[in-house]
C-alpha positions in Angstrom: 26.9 -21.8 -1.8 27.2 -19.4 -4.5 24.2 -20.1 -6.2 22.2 -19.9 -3.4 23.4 -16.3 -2.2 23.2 -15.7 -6.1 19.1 -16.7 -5.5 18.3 -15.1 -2.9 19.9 -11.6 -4.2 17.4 -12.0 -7.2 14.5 -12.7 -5.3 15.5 -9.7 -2.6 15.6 -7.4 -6.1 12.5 -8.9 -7.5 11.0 -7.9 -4.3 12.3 -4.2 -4.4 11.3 -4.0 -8.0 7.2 -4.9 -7.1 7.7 -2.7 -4.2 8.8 0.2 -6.3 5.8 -0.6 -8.6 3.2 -0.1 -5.7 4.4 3.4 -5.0 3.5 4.3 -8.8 -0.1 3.4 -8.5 -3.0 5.8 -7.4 -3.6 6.4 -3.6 -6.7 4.8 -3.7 -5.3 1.5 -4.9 -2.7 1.4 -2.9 -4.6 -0.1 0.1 -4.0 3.1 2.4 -6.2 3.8 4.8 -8.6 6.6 3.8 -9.3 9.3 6.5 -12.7 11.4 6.5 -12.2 15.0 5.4 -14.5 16.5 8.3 -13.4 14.7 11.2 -9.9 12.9 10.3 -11.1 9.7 11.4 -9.8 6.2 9.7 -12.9 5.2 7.0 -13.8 1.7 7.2 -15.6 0.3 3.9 -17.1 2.9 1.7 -20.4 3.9 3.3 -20.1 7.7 4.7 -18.2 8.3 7.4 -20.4 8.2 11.3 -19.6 11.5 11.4 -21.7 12.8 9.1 -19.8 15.3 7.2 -18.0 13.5 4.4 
């Protein structure tokens, strides 16, 4: 029983550690959604935004 509570408390802080490591990378490689500067709408893809502004 030990060793199995002992496991699964290494993999939860393996987790937190490549969660932690995410936030240190850019915003654009993060995977956010990226909004439009004109209009604030959600950007799908990179093509210009429908808007027509940015």
């Amino acid at each position: 029983m030990l060793k199995i509570v002992t496991i699964f408390l290494v993999f939860i802080a393996l987790l937190a550690i490549f969660g932690k490591l995410r936030l240190l990378l850019p915003r654009n490689m993060r995977g956010l959604a990226q909004k439009c500067a004109g209009c604030g709408r959600y950007r799908i893809g990179k093509g210009p935004c429908p808007c027509g502004r940015a």
